[in-house]
N, C-alpha and C positions, 0 to 999 in steps of 0.2 A: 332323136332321143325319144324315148317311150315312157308313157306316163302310167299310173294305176288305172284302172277302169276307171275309179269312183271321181278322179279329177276334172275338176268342174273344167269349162273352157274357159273362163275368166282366168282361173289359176295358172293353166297353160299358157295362156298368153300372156302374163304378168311374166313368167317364168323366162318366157323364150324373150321378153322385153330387156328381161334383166340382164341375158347371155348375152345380147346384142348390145349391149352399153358395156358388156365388159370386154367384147372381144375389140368396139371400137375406141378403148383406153389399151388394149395390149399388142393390138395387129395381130398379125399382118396385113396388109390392106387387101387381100384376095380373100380371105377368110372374114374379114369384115364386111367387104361387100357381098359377099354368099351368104354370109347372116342377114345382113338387111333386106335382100331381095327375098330368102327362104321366109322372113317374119312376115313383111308385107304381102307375099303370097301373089309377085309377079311375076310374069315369066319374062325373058328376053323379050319376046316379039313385042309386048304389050310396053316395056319399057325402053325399045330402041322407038314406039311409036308416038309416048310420051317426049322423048327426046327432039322427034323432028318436029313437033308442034312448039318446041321450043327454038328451033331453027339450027337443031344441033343436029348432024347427021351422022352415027355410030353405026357401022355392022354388027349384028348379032355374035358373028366369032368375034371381032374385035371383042365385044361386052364377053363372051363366052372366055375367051383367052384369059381375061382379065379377073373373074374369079376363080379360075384356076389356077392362077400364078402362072400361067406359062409366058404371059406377056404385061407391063408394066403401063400406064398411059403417064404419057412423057412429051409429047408434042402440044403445044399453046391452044390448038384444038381439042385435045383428049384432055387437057385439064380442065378446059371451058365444061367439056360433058361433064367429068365428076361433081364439078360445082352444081351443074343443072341437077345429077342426079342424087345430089344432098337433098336436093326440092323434093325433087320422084318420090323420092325413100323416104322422105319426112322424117330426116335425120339432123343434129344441131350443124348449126355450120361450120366448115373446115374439118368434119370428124373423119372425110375419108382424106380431103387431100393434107391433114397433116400424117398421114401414114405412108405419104410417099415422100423417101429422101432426096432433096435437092443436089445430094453429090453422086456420083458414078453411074448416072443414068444415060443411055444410048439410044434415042431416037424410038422409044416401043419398042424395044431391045427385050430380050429375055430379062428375066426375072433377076436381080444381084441379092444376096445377103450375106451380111457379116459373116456369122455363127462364127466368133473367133474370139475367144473370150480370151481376157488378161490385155495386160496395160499395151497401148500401140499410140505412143508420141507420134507428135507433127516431127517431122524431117528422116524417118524409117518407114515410110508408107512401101517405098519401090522396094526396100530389101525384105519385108514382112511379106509381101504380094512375090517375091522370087524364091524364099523360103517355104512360102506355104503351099508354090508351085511344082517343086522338088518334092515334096511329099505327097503329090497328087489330089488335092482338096480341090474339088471342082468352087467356082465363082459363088454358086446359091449351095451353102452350105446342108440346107434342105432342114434347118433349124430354126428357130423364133426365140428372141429372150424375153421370159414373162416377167423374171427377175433375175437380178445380181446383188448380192450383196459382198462387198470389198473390203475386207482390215487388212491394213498396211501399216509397218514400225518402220519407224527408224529410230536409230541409235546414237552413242555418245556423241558421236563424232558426226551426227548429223548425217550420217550415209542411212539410206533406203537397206534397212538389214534385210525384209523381205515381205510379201503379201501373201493372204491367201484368198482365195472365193470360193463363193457355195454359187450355181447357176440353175435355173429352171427355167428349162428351156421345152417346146412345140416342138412335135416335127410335121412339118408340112408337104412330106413327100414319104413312101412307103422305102422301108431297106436303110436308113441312118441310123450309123454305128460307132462315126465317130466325130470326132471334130477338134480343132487345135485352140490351142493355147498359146499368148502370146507374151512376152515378160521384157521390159527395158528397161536397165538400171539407170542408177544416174552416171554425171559425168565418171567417162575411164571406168566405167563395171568392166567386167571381164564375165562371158557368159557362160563359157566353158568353166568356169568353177560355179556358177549357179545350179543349184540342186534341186529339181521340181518332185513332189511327191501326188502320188494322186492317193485321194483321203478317203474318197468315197464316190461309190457306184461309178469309179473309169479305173482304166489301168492308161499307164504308159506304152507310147510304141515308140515311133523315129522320132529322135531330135536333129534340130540344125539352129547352126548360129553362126552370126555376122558380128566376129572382135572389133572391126571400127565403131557401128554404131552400139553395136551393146545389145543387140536382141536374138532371144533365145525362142523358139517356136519349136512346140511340143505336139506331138499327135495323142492325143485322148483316145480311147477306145471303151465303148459301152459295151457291157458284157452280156447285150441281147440286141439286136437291129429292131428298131421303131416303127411303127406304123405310122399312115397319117393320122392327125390329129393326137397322136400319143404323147404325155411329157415323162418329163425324165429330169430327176434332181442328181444335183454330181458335185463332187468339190474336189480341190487341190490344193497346193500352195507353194508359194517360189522361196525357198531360202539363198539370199544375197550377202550383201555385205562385202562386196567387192570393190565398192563407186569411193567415190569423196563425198563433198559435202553437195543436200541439193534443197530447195526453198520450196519446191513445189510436185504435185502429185496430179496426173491426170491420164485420164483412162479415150481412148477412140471407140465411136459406133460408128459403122458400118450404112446401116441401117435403122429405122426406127425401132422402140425395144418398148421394152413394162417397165417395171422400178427398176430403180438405180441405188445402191447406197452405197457412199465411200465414209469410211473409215478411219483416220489417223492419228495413230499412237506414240506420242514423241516418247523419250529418255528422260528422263529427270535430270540430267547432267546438260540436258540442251534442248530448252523448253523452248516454242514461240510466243512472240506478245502481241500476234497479230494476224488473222487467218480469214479467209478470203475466198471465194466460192469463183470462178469462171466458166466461161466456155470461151468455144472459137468454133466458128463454118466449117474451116479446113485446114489442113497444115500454112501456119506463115498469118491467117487471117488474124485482124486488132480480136482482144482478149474482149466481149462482152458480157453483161451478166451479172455484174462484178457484185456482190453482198457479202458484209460483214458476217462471219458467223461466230456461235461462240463457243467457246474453250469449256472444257469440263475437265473434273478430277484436277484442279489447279494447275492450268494448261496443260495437260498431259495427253486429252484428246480432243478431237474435232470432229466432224461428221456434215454429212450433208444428204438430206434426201431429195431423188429427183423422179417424180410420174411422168411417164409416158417421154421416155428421150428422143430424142430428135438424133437425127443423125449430125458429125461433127467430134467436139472432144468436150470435153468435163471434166475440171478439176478441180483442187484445193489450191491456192498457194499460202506464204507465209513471211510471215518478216519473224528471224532470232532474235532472242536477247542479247 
């Protein structure tokens, strides 16, 4: 980035200080450590040298791979380096290795992310991943979520009427144009009567869905291909009302992400008296997390905000009157 002539260097540096605490609260974690090394003004050679005086031994492509996103460090030894190289960096601890997800990592395996935005329950993982492979979305979406924000209703009768989102999202690779959307009702929805609209800056392309579990997976299309480092805000939203009745609402990452906010809007004919904030690891894992939260508009809504998501699931649940 380029500064005015007349800017002091103290400025500059405060500046680039500031971009590097923001980009290690948003990730990705390839882009956060290319900030940290570009701020401290090291090169590989000088930080793989730091490294083995710690008794760590990394290849410079290893390091090199690694803020390029081409490769992930994943093995009990590449984690050990990052911790060292939180020291290196003289950065807080854990800022790089909570940017690495603990689920669907392969050995320094390529790079994975989400970029799949809308709701993705535990027990629909294999039909979302066989949907979204029918439509040809490669594994690393070439996306980053800086934020989401989620409102979601439900109705009389306690059925999931429908969500919408707004997403601000990175692109981390040049030529990203599009990306899916993912939507499951509650029990017995029907997906093929769900009706998704795109509200802003996408359009619709191919849908598919899966009538057992209820999930409907959308192709987004932006109406210009992205550069690296480019964002891009976009919204949609799913109208349902197909399910029965259901207690609880929660969203899947992929990936680590920025903000998080969910939304929930009950009926006045079928208010809760009691609502509740979770997570989970992975599909099936015990519910932790668990906090009271509280009801506004005389239990009518609920909400929850979440910095810097971890990968896993996040939701609300609820107990009716």
């Amino acid at each position: 980035m380029g500064y005015p002539a007349h800017t002091s260097p103290a400025a500059r540096a405060a500046h680039a200080e500031g971009e590097l605490a923001q980009v290690l609260q948003t990730g990705p974690f390839h882009l956060a450590l290319r900030a940290a090394l570009a701020v401290r003004g090291l090169p590989l050679q000088r930080v793989q040298h730091h490294l083995a005086h710690r008794g760590i031994k990394v290849g410079v492509t290893s390091l090199s791979y690694w803020q390029q996103g081409a490769r992930r460090p994943q093995r009990p030894e590449s984690l050990r380096a990052v911790r060292a190289l939180e020291e290196v960096l003289r950065l807080p601890g854990n800022s790089l290795l909570r940017l690495l997800p603990a689920a669907g990592r392969t050995a320094d395996g390529p790079t994975r992310r989400a970029g799949r935005p809308g709701r993705s329950p535990s027990g629909a993982s294999s039909v979302v991943e066989r949907l979204t492979a029918e439509l040809e979305q490669p594994a690393d979406s070439g996306l980053h979520t800086l934020a989401h924000h989620e409102r979601v209703r439900f109705g009389a009768g306690r059925e999931l009427l429908g969500q919408d989102s707004q997403h601000l999202v990175r692109a981390h690779r040049d030529g990203v144009d599009r990306c899916v959307a993912v939507h499951r009702g509650g029990p017995g929805s029907d997906p093929e009567r769900v009706v998704l609209r795109a509200t802003e800056n996408c359009r619709t392309g191919r849908v598919r869905t899966d009538r057992e579990t209820g999930v409907l997976v959308v192709e987004l299309l932006f109406d210009t291909a992205l550069r690296a480092g480019d964002t891009h805000l976009f919204g949609y939203d799913f109208e349902d009302g197909t399910a029965g009745p259901s207690n609880e609402y929660l969203r899947g990452f992929g990936s680590p992400g920025g903000l998080y906010v969910l939304q929930v809007r009950f009926d006045e004919a079928a208010l809760p008296v009691r609502c509740r904030r979770f997570a989970r690891s992975a599909p099936g894992a015990p519910r932790t997390g668990r906090t009271e939260l509280v009801l506004h508009e005389g239990h009518r809504t609920v909400h929850l905000v979440e910095q810097g998501v971890r990968s896993g699931f996040l939701g609300i649940d609820w107990e009716w009157q």
